[in-house]
C-alpha positions in Angstrom: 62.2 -169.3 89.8 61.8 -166.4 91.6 58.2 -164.7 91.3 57.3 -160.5 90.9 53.9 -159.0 91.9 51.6 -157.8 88.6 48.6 -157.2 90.7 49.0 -154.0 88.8 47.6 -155.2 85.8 44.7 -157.1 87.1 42.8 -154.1 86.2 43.1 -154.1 82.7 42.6 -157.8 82.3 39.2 -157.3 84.6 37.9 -154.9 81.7 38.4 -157.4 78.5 35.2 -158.6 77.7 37.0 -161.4 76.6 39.9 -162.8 77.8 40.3 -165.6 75.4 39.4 -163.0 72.5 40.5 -159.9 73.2 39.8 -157.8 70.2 42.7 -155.5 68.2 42.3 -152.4 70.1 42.6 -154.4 73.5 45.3 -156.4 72.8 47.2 -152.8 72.0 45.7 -151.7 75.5 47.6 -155.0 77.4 50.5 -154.6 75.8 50.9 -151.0 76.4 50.3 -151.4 79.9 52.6 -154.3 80.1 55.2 -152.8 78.4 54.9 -149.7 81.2 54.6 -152.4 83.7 57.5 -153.8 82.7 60.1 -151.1 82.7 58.9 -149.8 86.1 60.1 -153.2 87.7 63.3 -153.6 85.8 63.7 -149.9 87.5 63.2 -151.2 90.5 64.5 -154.3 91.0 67.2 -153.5 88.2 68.9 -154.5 85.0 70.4 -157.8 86.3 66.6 -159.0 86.8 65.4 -158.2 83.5 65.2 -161.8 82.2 63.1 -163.0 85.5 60.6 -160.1 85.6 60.2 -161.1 81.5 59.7 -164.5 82.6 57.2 -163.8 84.9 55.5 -161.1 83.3 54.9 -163.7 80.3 53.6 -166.8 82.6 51.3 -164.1 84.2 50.2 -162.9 80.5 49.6 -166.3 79.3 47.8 -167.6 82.3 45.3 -164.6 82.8 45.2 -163.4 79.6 45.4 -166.5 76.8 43.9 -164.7 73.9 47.6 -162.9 73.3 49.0 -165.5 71.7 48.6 -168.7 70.9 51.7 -170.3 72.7 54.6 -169.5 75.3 57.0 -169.1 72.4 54.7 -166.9 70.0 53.6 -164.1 72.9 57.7 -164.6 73.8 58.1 -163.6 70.0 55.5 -161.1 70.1 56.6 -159.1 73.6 60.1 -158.9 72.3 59.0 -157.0 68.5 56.6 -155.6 70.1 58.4 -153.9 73.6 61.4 -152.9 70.9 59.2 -151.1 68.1 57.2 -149.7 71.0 60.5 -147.8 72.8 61.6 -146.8 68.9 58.3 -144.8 68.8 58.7 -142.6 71.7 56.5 -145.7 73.9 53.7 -144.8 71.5 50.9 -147.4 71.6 50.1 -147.0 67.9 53.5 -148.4 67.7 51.8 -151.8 68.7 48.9 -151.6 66.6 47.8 -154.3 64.0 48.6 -153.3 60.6 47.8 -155.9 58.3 44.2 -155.0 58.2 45.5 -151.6 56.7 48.0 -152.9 54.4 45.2 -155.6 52.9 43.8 -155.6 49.4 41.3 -153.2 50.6 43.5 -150.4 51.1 45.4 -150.7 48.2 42.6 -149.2 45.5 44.0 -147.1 43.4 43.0 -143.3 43.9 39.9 -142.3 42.5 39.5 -139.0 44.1 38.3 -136.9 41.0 36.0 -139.2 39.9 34.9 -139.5 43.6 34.4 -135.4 43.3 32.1 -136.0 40.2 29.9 -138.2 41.9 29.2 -136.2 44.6 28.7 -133.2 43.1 26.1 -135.0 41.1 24.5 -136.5 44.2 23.9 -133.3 45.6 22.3 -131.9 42.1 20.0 -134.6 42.5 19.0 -134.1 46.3 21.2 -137.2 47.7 20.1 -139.6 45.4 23.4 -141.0 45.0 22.3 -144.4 42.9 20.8 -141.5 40.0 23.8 -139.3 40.0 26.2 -142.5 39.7 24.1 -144.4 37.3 23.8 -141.0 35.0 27.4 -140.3 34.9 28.3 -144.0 34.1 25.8 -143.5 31.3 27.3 -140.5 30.3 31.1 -141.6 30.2 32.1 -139.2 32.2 33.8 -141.2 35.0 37.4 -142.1 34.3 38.7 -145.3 32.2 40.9 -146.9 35.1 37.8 -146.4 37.4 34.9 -147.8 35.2 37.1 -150.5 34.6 38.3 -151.5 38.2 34.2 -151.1 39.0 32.0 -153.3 36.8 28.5 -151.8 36.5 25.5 -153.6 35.1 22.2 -151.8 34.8 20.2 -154.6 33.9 21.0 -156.1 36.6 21.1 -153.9 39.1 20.7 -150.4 38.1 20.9 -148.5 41.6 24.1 -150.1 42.1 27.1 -147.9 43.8 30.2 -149.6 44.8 30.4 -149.5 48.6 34.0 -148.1 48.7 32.3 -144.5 46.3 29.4 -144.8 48.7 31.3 -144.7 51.8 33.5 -141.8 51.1 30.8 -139.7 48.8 28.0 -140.5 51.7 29.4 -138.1 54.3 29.9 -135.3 51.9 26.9 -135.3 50.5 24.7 -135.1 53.8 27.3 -132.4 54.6 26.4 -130.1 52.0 22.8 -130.7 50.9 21.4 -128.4 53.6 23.1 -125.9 52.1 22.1 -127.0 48.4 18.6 -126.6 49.5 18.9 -123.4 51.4 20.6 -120.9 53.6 17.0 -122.0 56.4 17.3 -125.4 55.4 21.1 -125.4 56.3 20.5 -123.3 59.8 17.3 -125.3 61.0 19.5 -128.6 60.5 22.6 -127.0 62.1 23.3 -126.1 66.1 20.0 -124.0 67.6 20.9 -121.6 70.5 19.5 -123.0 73.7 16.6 -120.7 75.7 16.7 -119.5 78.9 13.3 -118.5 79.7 13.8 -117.6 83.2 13.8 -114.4 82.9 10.3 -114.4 81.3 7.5 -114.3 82.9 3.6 -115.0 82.5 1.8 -111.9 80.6 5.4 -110.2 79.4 5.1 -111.0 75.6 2.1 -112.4 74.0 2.9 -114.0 70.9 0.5 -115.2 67.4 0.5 -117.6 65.1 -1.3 -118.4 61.9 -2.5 -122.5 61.4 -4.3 -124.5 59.5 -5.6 -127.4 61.2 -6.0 -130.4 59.4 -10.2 -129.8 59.4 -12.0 -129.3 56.8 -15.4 -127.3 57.9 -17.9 -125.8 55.8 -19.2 -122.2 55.4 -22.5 -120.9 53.3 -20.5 -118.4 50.8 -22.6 -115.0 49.7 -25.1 -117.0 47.4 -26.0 -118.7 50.2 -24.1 -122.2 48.6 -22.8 -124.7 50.9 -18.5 -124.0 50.7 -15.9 -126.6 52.4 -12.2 -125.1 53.7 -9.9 -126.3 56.3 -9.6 -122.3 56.2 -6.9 -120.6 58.8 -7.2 -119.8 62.1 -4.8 -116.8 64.0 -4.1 -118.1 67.6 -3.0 -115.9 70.2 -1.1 -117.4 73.6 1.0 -115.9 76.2 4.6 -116.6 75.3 6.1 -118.2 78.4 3.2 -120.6 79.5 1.3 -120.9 75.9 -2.0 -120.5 78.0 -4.5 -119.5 74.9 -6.1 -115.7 74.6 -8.0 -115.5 71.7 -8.3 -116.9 68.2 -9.9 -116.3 65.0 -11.2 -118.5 62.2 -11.3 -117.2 59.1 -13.1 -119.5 56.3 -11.1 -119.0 53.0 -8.3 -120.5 51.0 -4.9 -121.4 52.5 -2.6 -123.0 51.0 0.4 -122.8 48.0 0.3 -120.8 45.0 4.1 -122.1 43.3 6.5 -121.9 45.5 4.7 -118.7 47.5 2.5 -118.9 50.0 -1.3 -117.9 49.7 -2.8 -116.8 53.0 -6.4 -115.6 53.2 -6.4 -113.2 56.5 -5.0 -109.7 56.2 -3.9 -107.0 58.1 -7.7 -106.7 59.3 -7.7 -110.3 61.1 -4.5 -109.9 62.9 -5.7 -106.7 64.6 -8.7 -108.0 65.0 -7.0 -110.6 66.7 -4.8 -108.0 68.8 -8.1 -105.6 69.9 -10.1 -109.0 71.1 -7.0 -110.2 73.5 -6.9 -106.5 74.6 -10.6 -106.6 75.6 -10.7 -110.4 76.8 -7.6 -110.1 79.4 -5.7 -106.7 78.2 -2.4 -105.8 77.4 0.9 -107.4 77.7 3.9 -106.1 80.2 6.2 -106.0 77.7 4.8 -106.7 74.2 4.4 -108.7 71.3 6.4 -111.5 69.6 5.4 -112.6 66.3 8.0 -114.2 63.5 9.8 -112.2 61.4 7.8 -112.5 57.8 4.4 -111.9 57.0 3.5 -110.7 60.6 6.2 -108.6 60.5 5.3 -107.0 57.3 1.4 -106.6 57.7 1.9 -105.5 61.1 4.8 -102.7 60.8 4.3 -102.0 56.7 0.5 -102.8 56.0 -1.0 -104.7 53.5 0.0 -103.0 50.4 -2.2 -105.8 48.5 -5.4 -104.5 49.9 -4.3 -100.8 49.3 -4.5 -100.5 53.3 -1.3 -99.6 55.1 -1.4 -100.2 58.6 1.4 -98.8 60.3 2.1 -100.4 63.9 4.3 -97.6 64.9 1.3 -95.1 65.0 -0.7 -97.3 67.8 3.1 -97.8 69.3 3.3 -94.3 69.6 -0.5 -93.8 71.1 0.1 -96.4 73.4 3.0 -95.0 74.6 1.2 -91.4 75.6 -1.2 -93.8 77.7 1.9 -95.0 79.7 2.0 -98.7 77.9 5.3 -99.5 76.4 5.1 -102.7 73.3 7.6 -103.7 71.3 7.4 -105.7 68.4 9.5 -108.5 68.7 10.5 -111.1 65.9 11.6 -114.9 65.9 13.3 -115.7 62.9 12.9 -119.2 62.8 10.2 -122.0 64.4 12.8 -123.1 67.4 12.0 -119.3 68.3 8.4 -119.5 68.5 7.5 -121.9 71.3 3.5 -121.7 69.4 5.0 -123.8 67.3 5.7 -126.8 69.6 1.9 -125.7 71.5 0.3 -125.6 68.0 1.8 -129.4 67.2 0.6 -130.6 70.4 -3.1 -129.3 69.7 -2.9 -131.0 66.2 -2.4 -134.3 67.7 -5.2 -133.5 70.3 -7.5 -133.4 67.1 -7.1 -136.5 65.7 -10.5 -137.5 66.1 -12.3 -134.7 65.1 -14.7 -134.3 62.3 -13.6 -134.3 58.9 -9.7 -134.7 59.7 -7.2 -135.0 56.6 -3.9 -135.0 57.9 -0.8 -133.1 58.1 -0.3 -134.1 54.4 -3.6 -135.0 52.9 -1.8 -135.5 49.3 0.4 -138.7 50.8 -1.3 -139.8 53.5 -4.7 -140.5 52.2 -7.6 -140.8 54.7 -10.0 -142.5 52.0 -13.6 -141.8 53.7 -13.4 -138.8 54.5 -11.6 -137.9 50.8 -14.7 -139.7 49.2 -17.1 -137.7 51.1 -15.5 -134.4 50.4 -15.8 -135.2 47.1 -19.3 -135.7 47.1 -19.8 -133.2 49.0 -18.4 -130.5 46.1 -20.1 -132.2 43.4 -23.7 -131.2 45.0 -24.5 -134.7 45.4 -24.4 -134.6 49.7 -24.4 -131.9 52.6 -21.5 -131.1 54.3 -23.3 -130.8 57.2 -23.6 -134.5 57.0 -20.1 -135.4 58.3 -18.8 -131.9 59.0 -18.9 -128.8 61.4 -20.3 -125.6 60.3 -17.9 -122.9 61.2 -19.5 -121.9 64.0 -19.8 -125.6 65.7 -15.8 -125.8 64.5 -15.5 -122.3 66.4 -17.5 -123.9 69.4 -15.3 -127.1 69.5 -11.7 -125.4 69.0 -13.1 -123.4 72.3 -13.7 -126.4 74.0 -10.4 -128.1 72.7 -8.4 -124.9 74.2 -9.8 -125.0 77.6 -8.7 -128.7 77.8 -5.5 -128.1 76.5 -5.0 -125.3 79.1 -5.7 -127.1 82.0 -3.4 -130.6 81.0 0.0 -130.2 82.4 2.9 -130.1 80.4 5.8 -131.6 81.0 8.4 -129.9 78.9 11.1 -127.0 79.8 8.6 -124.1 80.2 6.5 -125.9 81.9 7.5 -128.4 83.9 4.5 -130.3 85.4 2.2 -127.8 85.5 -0.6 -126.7 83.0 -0.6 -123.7 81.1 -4.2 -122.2 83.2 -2.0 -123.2 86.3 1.1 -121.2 85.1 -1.0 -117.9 83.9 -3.2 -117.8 87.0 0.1 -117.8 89.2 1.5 -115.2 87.0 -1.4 -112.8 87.0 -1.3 -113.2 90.9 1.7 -111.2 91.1 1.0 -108.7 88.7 -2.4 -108.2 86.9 -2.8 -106.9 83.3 -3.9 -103.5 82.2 -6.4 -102.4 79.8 -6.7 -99.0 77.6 -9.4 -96.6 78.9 -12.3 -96.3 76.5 -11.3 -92.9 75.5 -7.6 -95.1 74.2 -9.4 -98.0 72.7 -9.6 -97.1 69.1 -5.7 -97.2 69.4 -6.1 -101.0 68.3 -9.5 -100.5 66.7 -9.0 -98.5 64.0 -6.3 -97.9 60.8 -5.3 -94.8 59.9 -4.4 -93.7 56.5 -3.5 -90.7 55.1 -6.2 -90.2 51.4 -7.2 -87.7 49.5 -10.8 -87.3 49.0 -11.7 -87.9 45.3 -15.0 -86.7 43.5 -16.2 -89.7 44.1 -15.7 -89.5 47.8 -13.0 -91.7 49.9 -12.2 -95.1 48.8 -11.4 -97.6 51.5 -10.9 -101.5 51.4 -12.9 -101.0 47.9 -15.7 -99.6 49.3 -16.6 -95.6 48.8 -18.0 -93.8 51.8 -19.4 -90.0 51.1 -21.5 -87.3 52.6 -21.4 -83.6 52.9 -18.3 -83.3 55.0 -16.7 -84.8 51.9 -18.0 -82.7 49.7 -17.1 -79.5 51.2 -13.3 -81.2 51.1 -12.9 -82.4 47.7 -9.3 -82.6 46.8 -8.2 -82.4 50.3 -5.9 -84.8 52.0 -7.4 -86.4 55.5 -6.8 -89.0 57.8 -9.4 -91.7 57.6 -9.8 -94.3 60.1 -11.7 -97.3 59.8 -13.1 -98.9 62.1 -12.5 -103.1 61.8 -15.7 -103.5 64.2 -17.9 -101.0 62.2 -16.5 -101.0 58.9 -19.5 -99.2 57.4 -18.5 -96.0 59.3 -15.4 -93.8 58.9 -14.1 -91.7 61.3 -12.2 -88.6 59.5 -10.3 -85.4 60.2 -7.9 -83.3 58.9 -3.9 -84.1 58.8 -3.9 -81.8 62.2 -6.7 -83.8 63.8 -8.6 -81.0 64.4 -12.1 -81.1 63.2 -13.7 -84.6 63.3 -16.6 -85.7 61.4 -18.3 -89.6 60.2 -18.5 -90.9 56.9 -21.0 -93.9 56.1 -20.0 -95.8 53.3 -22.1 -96.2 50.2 -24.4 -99.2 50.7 -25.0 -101.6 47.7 -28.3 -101.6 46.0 -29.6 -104.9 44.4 -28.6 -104.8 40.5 -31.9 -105.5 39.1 -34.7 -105.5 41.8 -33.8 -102.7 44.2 -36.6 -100.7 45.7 -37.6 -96.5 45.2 -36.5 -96.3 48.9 -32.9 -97.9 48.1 -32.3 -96.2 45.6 -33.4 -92.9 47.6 -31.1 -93.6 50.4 -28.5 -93.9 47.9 -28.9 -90.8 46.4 -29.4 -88.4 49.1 -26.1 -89.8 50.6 -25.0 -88.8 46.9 -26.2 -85.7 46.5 -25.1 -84.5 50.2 -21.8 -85.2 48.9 -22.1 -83.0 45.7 -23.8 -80.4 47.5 -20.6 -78.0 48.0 -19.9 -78.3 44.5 -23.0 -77.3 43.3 -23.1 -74.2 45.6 -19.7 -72.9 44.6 -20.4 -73.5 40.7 -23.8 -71.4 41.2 -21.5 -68.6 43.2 -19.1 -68.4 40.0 -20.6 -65.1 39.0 -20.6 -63.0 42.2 -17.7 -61.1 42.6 -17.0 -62.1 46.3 -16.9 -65.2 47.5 -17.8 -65.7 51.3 -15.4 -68.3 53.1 -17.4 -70.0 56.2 -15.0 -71.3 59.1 -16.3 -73.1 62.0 -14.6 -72.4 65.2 -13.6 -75.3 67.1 -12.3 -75.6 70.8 -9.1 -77.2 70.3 -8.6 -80.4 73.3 -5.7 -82.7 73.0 -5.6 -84.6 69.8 -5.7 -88.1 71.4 -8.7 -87.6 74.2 -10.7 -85.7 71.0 -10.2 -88.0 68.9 -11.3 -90.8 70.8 -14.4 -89.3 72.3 -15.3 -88.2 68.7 -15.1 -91.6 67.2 -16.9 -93.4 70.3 -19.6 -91.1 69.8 -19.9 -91.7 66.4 -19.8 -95.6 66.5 -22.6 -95.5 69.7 -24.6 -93.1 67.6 -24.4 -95.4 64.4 -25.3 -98.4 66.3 -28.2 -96.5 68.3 -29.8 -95.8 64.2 -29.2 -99.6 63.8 -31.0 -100.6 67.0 -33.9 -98.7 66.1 -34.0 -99.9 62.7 -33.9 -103.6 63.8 -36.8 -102.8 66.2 -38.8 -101.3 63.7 -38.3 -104.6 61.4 -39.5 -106.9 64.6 -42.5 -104.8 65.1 -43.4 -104.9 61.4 -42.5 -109.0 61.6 -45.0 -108.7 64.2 -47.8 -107.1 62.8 -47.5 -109.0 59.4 -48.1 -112.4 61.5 -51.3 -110.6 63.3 -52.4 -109.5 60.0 -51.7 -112.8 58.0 -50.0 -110.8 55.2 -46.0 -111.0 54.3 -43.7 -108.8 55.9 -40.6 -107.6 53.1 -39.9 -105.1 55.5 -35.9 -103.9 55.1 -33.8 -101.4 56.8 -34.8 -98.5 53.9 -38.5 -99.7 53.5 -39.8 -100.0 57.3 -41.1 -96.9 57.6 -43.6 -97.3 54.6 -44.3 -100.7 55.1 -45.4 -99.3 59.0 -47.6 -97.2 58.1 -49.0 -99.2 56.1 -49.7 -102.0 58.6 -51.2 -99.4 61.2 -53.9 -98.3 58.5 -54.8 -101.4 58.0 -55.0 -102.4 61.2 -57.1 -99.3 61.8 -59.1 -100.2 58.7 -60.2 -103.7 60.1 -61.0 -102.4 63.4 -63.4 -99.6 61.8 -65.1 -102.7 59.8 -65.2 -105.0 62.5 -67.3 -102.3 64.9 -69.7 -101.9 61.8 -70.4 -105.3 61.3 -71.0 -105.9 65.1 -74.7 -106.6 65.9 -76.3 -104.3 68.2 -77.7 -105.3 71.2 
C-alpha cells in the first residue's frame, strides 16, 4: 500500500495534552487540520489517489492520535460525515463541532426571560443580594406559573435557594449595573481609570494636601482643663511627584459622619495655615497647588460661608502674581488622581503599632483592649495618658514617622527604587524653591474681607475687635484682614487701601470674678471706640461742622500694606513681650518674698508696685532692728 508524508500534522498532535483524550475543542482542531491536509494532497497527487491518501491519512490518525475514535471503522465513519458537512459549510470548523452537548436537556428549558428580568431588577434593588430578591418575589407571586412550576422552591428547607440556570444568566447583569445603582462615583471608580504619565512632572512643581484621620486616638485637655480623647484630623502636605512630606497639622476635634454628610472639624483657617507653614519651611511651588475637587476646592476658592469668613484664593492668586509667582489651583476629581492617597495608605500601615490604634473600621473590626480602655477612659474612671499620646507626643511621633517614611524607598511608578528625601533632594538640585519677601508674606497670612463696621465695632470669626479708628468709621465699609498667626489683631483699611490702621479685638473678662483692672482695659478699649460719636453728638448745635482729613503719602498698595501690617504685628508682639517679662519678674519677687504672685497681663503693674514697697518696707525694718556695733 503505497504510503504519503503527514509530517505536517505532527504539530498539532505535539500540542494535545492528551492524545488518548483529546478534549471537544481539540478533536475539532485535528480534524480541521486534517481535513486541510487532506485536500492539499489529493491536489497534488490528484483525484485518482484520493482513496490511498484517505487510507493513509486514517492509519496515521489512529496510530498517533487514538482518542478520535474508538475503532478503524468509527473514525472511517466519522472523517467521511465529518470532511462532507465540513466542505457544505464553506470548510468552517464549527461545521465539525460536537452538538449534542447543546441539543441536551439542558438547553431545552423553556424561555423564562421576563421573569429572568424581574429577578434582576430586584437583585439590584437589594444591592446584589440575589437569594433576597428571588426569595421575595416567590413570596410575592409575582414570578410566572410555568416558571414557579418548572422550579420547585422550599423555604424551609433552603430559603437562599436560586436555581443555578436564574443565577447564571441574572449574575452577570447584576454586577453590570450595580455600580451604577449605587452611584455615578461608584460606577467611574469601578470602571477603566486613565493611566498617568508623570514624566513630565517634576520635584517642587505642584504641592498637593490632603485631610486624614489616622486610626489614633490621642487625647487633648479641652478649655476646662478636662482630659478629651479624638482620633482628630490631621492636613498633610507633600510634594506631588515624589510624596516627600512638607508640613502637617493636627487639629484635635471631631471627624467623622453626620448622616450621609461628612463632618470635618478644620476650616478655611487650618488649610492656610497649612499653606503659610510650607511656604516658610521650604517655600513655594514652581507651578502650584493640587488639591481634590470638593471641600478644598470650596474653602479654598469660595471660603467658609459656615464660619461667616470668606476666603477668596484668587485675591493671594492675584498678589502673588505682582511678586512674579505664578499658582494655580489644580483639582483631582477622584482618589486615582491624588497620589496622597496611595502615600497616606502606606503611612497607615506604618502605624500599626502605635498607641491607641483602632483600625480603619473600628465599628467591625474590633480591637477589644484598646476599646475597653477608651471606655474607661470617658467615664472618668482612668487617664488617657495611661495608654495614649497627648497631642503634642502624637505631634512628636507623626514627625518621627514622616522622616522614616521619607527616607524608605519606594518601589512603585513614581518612584522607582528610590525614597521620597532621595527624589526631592535631586530635584531641588536643579532648581531651588522661592520664598515671598517679608514685605509679600501676609499674602498667605492673612484673609481679607470686605465688612462694614457696626456700633459695635467689627465682627470677625465671632469675636469683636474696636478702638478709635472704628469709631471715627462707623457705618463705613473696610477691608479687614485677619491675621491666622495673631488673631487678636486686625489689620484694616479702607476699600482703596489707603490709610491703614490695627484693631485689637475685645478680650473676654471672667463672668463672675473678673478684676477692676479687666474690666478697665475693657472699657477704655470701649470707650475709644465710642469716642467719635460722642464728639459729633456734642457738636449738634454749632452751625459748622469742621471735617478733619489726614494727609497720607500715597506708596503702592501692596509694599504699604505689607510694611503696615508687619509693623503692627512686631509692635503687638513687642507689648506682649514686655507684659510676659513683667509677670516673670513679679513670679520672681513673690518667691523672694514668700507671698503668692496672681499677677495677670492687666494686673502686673499694681501687683509691681506693690512687691517693690514691700521689698523697700522690709529692708527699712531689717536696718532698724540691726544691732549696732
Amino acid at each position: 500500500m503505497k504510503r504519503f508524508n503527514h509530517q505536517e500534522l505532527d504539530s498539532v498532535l505535539e500540542s494535545l495534552a492528551a492524545r488518548s483524550m483529546p478534549t471537544a475543542d481539540e478533536k475539532v482542531w485535528v480534524f480541521d487540520s486534517a481535513f486541510r491536509h487532506y485536500e492539499r494532497l489529493v491536489g497534488e497527487h490528484g483525484k485518482c489517489e484520493r482513496a490511498a491518501i484517505k487510507k493513509s491519512l486514517l492509519d496515521y490518525l489512529l496510530r498517533d492520535c487514538p482518542g478520535l475514535a474508538k475503532s478503524a471503522k468509527a473514525l472511517h465513519r466519522d472523517f467521511n460525515r465529518k470532511l462532507k458537512a465540513w466542505r457544505e459549510c464553506g470548510r468552517s470548523p464549527q461545521a465539525i463541532a460536537d452538538k449534542r452537548p447543546l441539543q441536551s436537556g439542558n438547553f431545552r428549558r423553556p424561555d423564562f426571560a421576563e421573569d429572568s428580568k424581574k429577578v434582576f431588577a430586584e437583585a439590584v434593588l437589594h444591592n446584589g443580594n440575589e437569594s433576597l430578591a428571588y426569595r421575595k418575589l416567590r413570596q410575592r407571586g409575582e414570578l410566572s406559573q410555568e416558571f414557579c412550576q418548572y422550579h420547585t422552591f422550599d423555604i424551609r428547607k433552603h430559603k437562599s435557594y436560586v436555581p443555578g440556570c436564574v443565577r447564571d444568566e441574572v449574575t452577570p447583569q447584576v454586577e453590570m449595573v450595580l455600580p451604577l445603582h449605587r452611584g455615578p462615583l461608584e460606577a467611574k471608580m469601578k470602571g477603566p481609570h486613565i493611566p498617568r504619565d508623570w514624566s513630565g512632572v517634576m520635584p517642587a512643581d505642584y504641592f498637593t494636601a490632603d485631610d486624614v484621620t489616622f486610626n489614633h486616638y490621642f487625647w487633648y485637655e479641652d478649655e476646662n482643663g478636662l482630659p478629651q480623647t479624638t482620633r482628630g484630623e490631621c492636613l498633610l502636605a507633600t510634594d506631588l511627584r515624589t510624596g516627600y512630606p512638607l508640613s502637617f497639622l493636627l487639629i484635635a476635634g471631631n471627624s467623622g459622619k453626620v448622616g450621609n454628610s461628612r463632618r470635618s472639624s478644620y476650616n478655611s483657617v487650618h488649610i492656610r495655615s497649612l499653606i503659610l507653614s510650607v511656604h516658610d519651611k521650604v517655600g513655594l511651588p514652581h507651578k502650584g497647588l493640587s488639591f481634590e475637587r470638593g471641600i478644598w476646592s470650596a474653602r479654598l476658592i469660595d471660603g467658609d460661608r459656615r464660619q461667616g469668613e470668606p476666603m477668596p484664593w484668587r485675591e493671594t492668586e492675584l498678589g502673588l502674581r505682582e511678586w512674579g509667582v505664578e499658582m494655580d489651583v489644580r483639582h483631582a476629581t477622584t482618589p486615582r488622581a491624588k497620589p496622597i492617597e496611595g502615600w497616606l495608605r502606606i503611612l497607615q500601615v506604618r502605624m500599626q503599632t502605635e498607641p491607641g490604634f483602632v483600625g480603619s473600621d473600628e465599628k467591625k473590626v474590633k480591637f477589644e483592649r484598646t476599646q475597653d480602655f477608651m471606655a474607661r477612659a470617658r467615664s472618668g474612671k482612668e487617664h488617657p495618658g495611661n495608654e495614649l499620646f497627648s497631642m503634642e507626643q502624637w505631634r512628636d511621633r507623626l514627625i518621627r514617622i514622616l522622616e522614616e517614611f521619607a527616607s524608605e524607598p519606594q518601589n512603585g511608578k513614581m518612584l522607582p527604587g528610590i525614597s521620597p528625601g532621595e527624589a526631592w533632594q535631586d530635584g531641588l538640585g536643579v532648581r531651588p524653591l522661592r520664598q515671598l519677601p517679608h514685605e509679600a508674606r501676609y499674602l498667605l497670612a492673612t484673609h481679607k474681607e470686605i465688612v462694614t463696621v457696626r456700633q459695635n465695632g467689627i465682627k470677625i470669626r465671632g469675636n469683636y475687635y474696636c478702638s478709635e479708628q472704628t469709631g471715627e468709621r462707623i457705618g463705613q465699609r473696610v477691608l479687614a484682614f485677619f491675621n491666622i498667626e495673631q488673631p487678636e489683631l486686625l489689620t484694616v483699611s479702607d476699600l482703596n487701601r489707603r490709610n491703614y490702621f490695627a484693631v485689637k479685638r475685645l478680650p473676654e473678662v471672667p463672668a463672675m470674678d473678673a478684676t477692676r483692672e479687666q474690666f478697665a482695659e475693657v472699657n477704655a478699649q470701649i470707650a475709644a471706640h465710642q469716642k467719635a460719636a460722642k464728639v459729633l453728638y456734642g457738636s449738634i448745635l454749632h452751625p459748622v461742622i469742621a471735617t478733619i482729613t489726614r494727609d497720607t503719602d500715597v506708596a503702592p498698595a501692596s509694599m504699604e500694606l505689607g510694611r503696615f501690617h508687619n509693623q503692627a504685628v512686631e509692635e503687638h508682639r513687642t507689648e506682649e513681650a514686655n507684659t510676659a517679662r513683667k509677670i516673670r519678674q513679679a513670679r520672681k519677687l513673690a518667691a523672694a518674698l514668700g507671698t503668692a504672685a496672681p499677677a495677670t497681663a492687666q494686673n502686673v503693674d499694681r501687683v509691681l508696685n506693690g512687691q517693690k514697697r514691700e521689698t523697700e518696707m522690709r529692708a527699712r525694718l531689717m536696718q532698724q532692728n540691726r544691732p549696732t556695733p
